[in-house]
C-alpha atoms as one frame of an Amber mdcrd trajectory, in Angstrom:
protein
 -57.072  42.084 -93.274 -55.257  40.526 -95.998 -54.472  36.941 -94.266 -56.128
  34.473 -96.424 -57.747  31.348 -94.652 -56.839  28.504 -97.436 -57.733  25.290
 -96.363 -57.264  21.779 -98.226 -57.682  18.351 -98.626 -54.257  17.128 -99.160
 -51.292  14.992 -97.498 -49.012  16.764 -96.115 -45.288  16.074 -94.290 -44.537
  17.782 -91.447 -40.688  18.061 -90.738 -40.006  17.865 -86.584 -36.828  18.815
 -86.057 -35.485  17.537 -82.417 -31.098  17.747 -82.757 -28.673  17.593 -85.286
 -26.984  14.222 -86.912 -23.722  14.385 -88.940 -23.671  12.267 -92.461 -20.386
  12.623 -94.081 -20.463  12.650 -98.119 -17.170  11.378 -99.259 -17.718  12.836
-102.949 -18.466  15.906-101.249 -15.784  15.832 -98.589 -18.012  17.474 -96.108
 -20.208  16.911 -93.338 -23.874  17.568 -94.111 -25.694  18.595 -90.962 -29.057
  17.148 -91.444 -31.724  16.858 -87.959 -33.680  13.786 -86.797 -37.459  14.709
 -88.483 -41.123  13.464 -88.115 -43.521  13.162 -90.896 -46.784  14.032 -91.310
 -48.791  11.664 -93.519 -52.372  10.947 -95.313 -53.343   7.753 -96.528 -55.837
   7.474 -99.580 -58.921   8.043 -97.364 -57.816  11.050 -95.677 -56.654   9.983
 -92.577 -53.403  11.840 -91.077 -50.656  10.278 -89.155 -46.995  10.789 -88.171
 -43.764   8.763 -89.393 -39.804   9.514 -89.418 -38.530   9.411 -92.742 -37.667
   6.137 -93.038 -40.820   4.863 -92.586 -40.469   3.686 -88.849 -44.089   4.386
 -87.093 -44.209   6.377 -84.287 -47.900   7.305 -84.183 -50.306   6.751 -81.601
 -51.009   2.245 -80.985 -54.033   2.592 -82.247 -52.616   3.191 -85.993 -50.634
   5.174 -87.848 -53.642   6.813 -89.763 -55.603   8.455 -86.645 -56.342  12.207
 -87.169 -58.823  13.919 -89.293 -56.510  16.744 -90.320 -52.584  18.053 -88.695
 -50.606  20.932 -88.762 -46.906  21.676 -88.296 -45.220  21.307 -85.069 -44.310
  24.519 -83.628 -42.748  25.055 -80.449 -43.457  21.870 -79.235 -46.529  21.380
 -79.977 -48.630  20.433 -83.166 -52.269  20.798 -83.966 -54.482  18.003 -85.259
 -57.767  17.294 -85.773 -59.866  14.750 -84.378 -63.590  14.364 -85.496 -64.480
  17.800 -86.598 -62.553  19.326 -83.504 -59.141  20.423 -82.990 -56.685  20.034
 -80.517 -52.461  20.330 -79.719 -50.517  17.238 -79.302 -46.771  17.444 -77.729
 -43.397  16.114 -79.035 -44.774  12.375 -77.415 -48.154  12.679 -79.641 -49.915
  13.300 -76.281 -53.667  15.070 -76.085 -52.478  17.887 -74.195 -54.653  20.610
 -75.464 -58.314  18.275 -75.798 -60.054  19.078 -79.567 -62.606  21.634 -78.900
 -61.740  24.232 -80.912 -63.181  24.728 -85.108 -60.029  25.795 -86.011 -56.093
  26.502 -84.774 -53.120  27.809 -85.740 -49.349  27.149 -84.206 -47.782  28.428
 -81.461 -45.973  31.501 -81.648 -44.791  32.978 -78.565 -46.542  31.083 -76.014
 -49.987  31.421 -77.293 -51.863  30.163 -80.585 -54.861  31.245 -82.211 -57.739
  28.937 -81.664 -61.670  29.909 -83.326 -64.506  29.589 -81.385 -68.291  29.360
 -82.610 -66.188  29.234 -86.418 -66.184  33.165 -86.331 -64.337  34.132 -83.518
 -60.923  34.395 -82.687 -59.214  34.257 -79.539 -55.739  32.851 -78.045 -54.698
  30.115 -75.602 -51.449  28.877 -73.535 -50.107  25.472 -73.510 -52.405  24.509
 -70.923 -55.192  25.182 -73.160 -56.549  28.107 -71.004 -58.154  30.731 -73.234
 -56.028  33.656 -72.150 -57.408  36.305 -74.659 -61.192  36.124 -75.427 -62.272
  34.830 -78.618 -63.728  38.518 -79.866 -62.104  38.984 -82.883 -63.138  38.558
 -86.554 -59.736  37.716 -87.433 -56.049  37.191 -86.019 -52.329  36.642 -87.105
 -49.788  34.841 -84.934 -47.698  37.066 -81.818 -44.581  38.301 -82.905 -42.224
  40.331 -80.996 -45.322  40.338 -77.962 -47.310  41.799 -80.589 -50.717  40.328
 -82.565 -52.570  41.878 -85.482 -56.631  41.328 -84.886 -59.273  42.407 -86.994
 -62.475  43.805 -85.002 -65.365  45.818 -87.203 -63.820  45.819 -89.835 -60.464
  47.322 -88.708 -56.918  46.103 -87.836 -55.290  47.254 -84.835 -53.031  45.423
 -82.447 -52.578  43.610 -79.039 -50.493  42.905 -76.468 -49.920  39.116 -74.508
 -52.490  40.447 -72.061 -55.066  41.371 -74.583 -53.992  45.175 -74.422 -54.689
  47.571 -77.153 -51.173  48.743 -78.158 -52.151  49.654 -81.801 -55.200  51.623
 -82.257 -57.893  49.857 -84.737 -57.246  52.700 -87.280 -55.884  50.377 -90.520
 -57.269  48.365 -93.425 -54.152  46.287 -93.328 -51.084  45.397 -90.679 -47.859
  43.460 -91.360 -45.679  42.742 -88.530 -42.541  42.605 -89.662 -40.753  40.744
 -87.059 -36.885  40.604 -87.817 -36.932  44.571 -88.974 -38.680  45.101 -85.310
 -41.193  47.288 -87.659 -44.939  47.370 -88.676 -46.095  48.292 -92.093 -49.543
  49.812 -91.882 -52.316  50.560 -94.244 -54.822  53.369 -94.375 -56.707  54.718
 -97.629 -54.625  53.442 -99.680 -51.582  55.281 -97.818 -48.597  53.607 -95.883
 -46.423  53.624 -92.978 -44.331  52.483 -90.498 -44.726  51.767 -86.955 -42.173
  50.849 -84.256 -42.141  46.599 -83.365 -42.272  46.854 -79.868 -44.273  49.872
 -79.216 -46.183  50.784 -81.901 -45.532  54.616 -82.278 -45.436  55.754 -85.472
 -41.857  55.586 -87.285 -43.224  57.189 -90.397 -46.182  59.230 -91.483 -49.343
  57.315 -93.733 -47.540  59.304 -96.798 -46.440  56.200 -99.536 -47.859  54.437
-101.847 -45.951  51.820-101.576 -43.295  50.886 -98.846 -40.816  47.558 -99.308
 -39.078  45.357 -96.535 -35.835  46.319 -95.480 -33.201  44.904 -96.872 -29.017
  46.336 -95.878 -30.891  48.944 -93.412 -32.627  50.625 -96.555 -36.371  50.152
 -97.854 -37.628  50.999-100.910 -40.667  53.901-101.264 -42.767  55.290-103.621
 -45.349  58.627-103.302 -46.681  59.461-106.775 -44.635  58.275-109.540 -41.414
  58.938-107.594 -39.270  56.231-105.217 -36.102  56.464-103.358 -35.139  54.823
-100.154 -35.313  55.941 -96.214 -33.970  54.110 -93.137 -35.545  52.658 -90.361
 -35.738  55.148 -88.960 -38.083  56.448 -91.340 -35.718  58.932 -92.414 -35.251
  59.993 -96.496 -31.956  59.000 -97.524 -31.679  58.632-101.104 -34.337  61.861
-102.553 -37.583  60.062-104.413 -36.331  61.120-107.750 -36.250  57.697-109.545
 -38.884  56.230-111.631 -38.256  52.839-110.019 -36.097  51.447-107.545 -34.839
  47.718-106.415 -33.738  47.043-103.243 -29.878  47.270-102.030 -27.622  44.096
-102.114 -24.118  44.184-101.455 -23.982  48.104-100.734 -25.624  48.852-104.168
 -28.958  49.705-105.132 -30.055  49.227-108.319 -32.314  52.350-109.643 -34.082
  53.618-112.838 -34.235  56.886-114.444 -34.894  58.266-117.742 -35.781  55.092
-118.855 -32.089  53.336-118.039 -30.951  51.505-115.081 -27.825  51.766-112.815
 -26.431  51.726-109.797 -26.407  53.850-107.013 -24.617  53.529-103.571 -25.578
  54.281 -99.789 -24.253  57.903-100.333 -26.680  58.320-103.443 -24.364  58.883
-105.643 -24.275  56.942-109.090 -21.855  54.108-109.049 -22.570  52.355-112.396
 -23.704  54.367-115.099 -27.619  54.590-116.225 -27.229  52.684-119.592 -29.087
  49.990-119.139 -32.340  47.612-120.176 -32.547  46.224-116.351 -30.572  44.669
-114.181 -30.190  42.343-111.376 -28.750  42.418-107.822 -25.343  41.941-106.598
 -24.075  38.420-105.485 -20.776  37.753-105.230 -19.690  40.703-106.877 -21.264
  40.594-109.519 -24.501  41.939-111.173 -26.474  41.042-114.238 -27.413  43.668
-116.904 -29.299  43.535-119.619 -28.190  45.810-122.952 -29.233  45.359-126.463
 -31.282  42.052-125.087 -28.414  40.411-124.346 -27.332  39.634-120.355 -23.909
  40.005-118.762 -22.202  41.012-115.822 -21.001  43.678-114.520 -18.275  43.972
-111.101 -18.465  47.038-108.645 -16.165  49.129-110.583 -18.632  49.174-113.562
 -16.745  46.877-115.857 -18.682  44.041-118.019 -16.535  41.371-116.491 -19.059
  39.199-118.856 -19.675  40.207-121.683 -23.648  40.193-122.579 -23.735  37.504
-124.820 -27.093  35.740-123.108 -30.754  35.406-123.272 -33.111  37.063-120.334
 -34.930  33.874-118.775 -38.562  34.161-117.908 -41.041  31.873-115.708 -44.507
  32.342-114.468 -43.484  35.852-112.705 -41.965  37.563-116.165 -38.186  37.705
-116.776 -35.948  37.161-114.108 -31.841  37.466-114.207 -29.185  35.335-112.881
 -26.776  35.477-109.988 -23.803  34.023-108.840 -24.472  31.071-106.199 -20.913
  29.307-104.729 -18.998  30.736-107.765 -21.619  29.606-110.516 -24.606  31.498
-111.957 -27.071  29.712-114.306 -27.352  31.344-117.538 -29.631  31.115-120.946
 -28.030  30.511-124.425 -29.703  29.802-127.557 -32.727  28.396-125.368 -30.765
  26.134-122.924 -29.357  27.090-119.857 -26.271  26.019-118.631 -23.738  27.325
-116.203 -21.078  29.984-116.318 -18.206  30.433-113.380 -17.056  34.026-112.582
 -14.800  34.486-115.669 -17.300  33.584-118.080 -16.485  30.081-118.592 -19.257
  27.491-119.161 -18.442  24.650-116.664 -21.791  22.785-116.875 -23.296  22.232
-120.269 -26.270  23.927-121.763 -28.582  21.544-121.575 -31.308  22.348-119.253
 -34.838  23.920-119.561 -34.710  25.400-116.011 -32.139  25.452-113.248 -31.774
  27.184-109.901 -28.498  28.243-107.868 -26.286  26.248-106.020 -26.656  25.204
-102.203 -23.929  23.472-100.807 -22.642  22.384-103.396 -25.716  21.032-105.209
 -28.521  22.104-107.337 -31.943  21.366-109.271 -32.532  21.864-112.600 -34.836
  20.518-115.443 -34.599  18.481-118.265 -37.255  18.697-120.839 -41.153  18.933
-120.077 -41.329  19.279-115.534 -38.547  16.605-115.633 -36.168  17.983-113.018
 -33.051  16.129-110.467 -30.358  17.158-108.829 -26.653  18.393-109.930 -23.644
  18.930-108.094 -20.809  21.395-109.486 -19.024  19.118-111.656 -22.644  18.455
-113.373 -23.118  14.968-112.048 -26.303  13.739-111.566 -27.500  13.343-107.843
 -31.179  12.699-107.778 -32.178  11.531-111.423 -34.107  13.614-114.087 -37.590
  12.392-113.533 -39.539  14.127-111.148 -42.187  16.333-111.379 -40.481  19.504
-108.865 -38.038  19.698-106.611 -37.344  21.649-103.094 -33.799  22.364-101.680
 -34.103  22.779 -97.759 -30.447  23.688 -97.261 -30.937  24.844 -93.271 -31.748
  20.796 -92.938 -30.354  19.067 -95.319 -33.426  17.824 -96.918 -34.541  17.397
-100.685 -37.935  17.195-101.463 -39.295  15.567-104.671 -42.894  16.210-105.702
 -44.818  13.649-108.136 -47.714  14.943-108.130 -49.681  12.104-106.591 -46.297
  10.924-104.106 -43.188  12.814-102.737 -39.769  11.107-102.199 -37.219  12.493
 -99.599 -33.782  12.412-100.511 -30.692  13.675 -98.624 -28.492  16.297 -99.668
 -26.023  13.426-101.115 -29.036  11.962-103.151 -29.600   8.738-100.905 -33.549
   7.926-100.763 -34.964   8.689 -97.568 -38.544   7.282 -97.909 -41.356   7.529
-100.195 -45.170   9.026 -99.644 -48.372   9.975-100.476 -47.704  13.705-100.537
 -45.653  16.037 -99.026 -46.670  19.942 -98.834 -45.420  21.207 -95.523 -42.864
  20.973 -93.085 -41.533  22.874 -89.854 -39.399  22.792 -87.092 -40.646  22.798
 -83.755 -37.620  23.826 -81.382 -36.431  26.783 -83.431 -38.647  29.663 -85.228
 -36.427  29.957 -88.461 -37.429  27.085 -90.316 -40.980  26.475 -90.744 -42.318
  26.076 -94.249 -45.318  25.098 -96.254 -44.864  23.765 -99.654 -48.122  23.392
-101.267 -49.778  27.134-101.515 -51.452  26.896 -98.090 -49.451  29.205 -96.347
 -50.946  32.857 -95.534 -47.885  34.712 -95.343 -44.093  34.178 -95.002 -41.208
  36.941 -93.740 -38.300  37.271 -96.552 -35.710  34.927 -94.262 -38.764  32.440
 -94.533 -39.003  32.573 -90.706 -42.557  32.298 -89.782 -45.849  30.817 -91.703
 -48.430  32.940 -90.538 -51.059  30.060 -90.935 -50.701  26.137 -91.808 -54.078
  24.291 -92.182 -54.532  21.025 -93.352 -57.546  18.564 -93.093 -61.105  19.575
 -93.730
């Protein structure tokens, strides 16, 4: 199994969402939903503890520093570790799960993954009552009344009652919960399996199968791609020599050497005649031709004219798209941005920016000096921090400093200031749980589950 166990020694904050709270931004003229939160902390000698944002203790009496090690709340219910043991703790930071187990994971469904003996893998209900047997090498997190387990060496699949629904025939198994599908692995073949049942959608035939995206997934067998359905049907032929996945009733698609654009039907929409491209946003697509990137509408017309550099970070070179009418784009090694008739609005002067979320956005100055913009340019959080995350679903910025991390609201007002700050979740509602420091296992496309969040020793 692919899930990678990565375990730290870091501070982390954990965001508990409980309801929502309206702040009203008069500059913005617009109410910024933004939800009541807890926060996970570590103190210098490795102690956890939990906070709200602004700073107001609401850990245990015995101190705000009292657990060993804590994980995001999920469902209602958080692990932490006390001694070398762990344990669940509800919304009121009661014991209600005692810490006997070496390791956990959240809830998901009803049941989380607890180890036993530090090789064995079982689940248990709120109560605590081990309702599947520890007896697996491995485990992932139920999804759709489904868990991926790992038993000699094999991945197969269980039901809530500890039922084999998926036979323990694959090297690898991704659930992918909001397709309803499972991607399996076998000898370096792949294929699909129904969500709920597990019957085969698709024979082990690909080399390569991608998440859905507009009803379509990407596949490859030998050196050829195309797309099928979900119902594991071929609906664009594998004739292309690479293929990108659809956005905005478009896919983008290679051949000969040249990219374009094909639609649903398969038929060619935008002519092959170019470097690469981008996807759709807004109505709009970047290209790249003669090094230079513009942008072209649905029609096939360079609305833009490609007159920009390709951008690159760690993953290679990336291309722009339009975000709330504005798309960040590269010229003569600055970036700046450009609205939808090609008219620079903010200035080029930054090393790095992303898109726009409601209105605002980060980008860098200089050497991993980066703040917050809103539309007209203005500063909102100043240019001096080492990273920044935009949670737009709760109305959160996070600012990393390497050794501290500030929260800010979305209208730049300083929240509270701590150690460090690397994950966060929401315990009353499955699509926002994150981790922000590189120790989560695995994460669905709509960012809707972390498939494993441990923190402490």
């Amino acid at each position: 199994m692919k899930e990678k166990r990565k375990i730290g020694i870091v501070a982390f904050l954990c965001i508990f969402m409980i309801f929502f709270v309206g702040s009203c931004s008069k500059k913005k003229n617009k109410i910024i939903k933004q939800k009541e939160v807890f926060v996970v902390v570590k103190d210098l000698f490795g102690f956890y503890g939990f906070v709200t944002p602004e700073d107001k203790k609401i850990s245990p009496k015995e101190g705000i520093y009292v657990y060993q090690g804590a994980m995001p709340f999920s469902e209602g219910m958080a692990g932490v570790k006390i001694g070398d043991k762990w344990g669940f703790v509800n919304k009121k930071l009661d014991l209600v799960i005692p810490s006997k187990f070496d390791d956990v994971c959240s809830f998901s469904e009803g049941l989380a993954r607890v180890s036993v003996d530090g090789n064995w893998w079982g689940f248990v209900n709120k109560k605590g009552k081990l309702v599947i047997p520890a007896v697996y090498k491995d485990a992932m997190s139920f999804k759709n009344g489904l868990a991926v387990v790992q038993k000699d060496g094999s991945c197969g699949m269980i039901n809530q009652k500890g039922e084999v629904v998926v036979p323990f025939d694959y090297s690898y198994i991704e659930n992918w919960e909001t397709d309803n599908m499972i991607r399996v692995e076998s000898q370096g073949k792949w294929g699909l399996l129904d969500g709920k049942t597990g019957n085969p959608i698709t024979p082990l035939e690909y080399d390569d199968i991608s998440s859905f995206y507009e009803d379509l997934s990407c596949v490859k067998k030998g050196r050829f791609h195309g797309y099928i359905d979900k119902k594991g049907k071929t609906v664009i032929q594998l004739v292309y020599d690479e293929t990108k996945v659809f956005s905005e009733g478009y896919g983008a698609v290679k051949k000969d050497g040249l990219w374009g654009f094909i639609g649903k039907d398969g038929l060619t929409k935008i002519p092959f005649e170019y470097e690469n491209v981008g996807s759709f946003s807004e109505g709009l697509a970047a290209v790249q031709k003669d090094g230079k990137v513009g942008f072209v509408n649905k029609i096939g017309n360079l609305s833009i004219p490609a007159k920009y550099e390709p951008m690159k970070d760690n993953f290679g070179t990336y291309y722009p798209c339009f975000s709330e009418g504005l798309a960040a784009v590269q010229k003569d090694g600055k970036i700046g941005y450009i609205d939808k008739s090609g008219n620079a609005v903010i200035p080029f002067s930054f090393t790095d920016a992303g898109n726009f979320h409601d209105g605002i956005a980060k980008a860098c100055k200089g050497f991993h000096k980066w703040g917050i913009i809103n539309k007209s340019g203005e500063t909102i959080v100043n240019f001096e921090h080492a990273d920044i995350i935009l949670y737009e679903e709760i109305g959160l910025i996070i600012a990393d400093d390497v050794m501290e991390m500030t929260i800010f609201n979305f209208n730049g007002t300083k929240l509270s200031k701590h150690d460090k700050v690397v994950g966060l979740s929401c315990p009353d509602s499955s699509n926002v749980r994150y981790d922000i420091g590189g120790f989560s296992d695995q994460i669905d496309r709509n960012w809707k589950e972390i498939e494993k969040n441990v923190y402490g020793e």
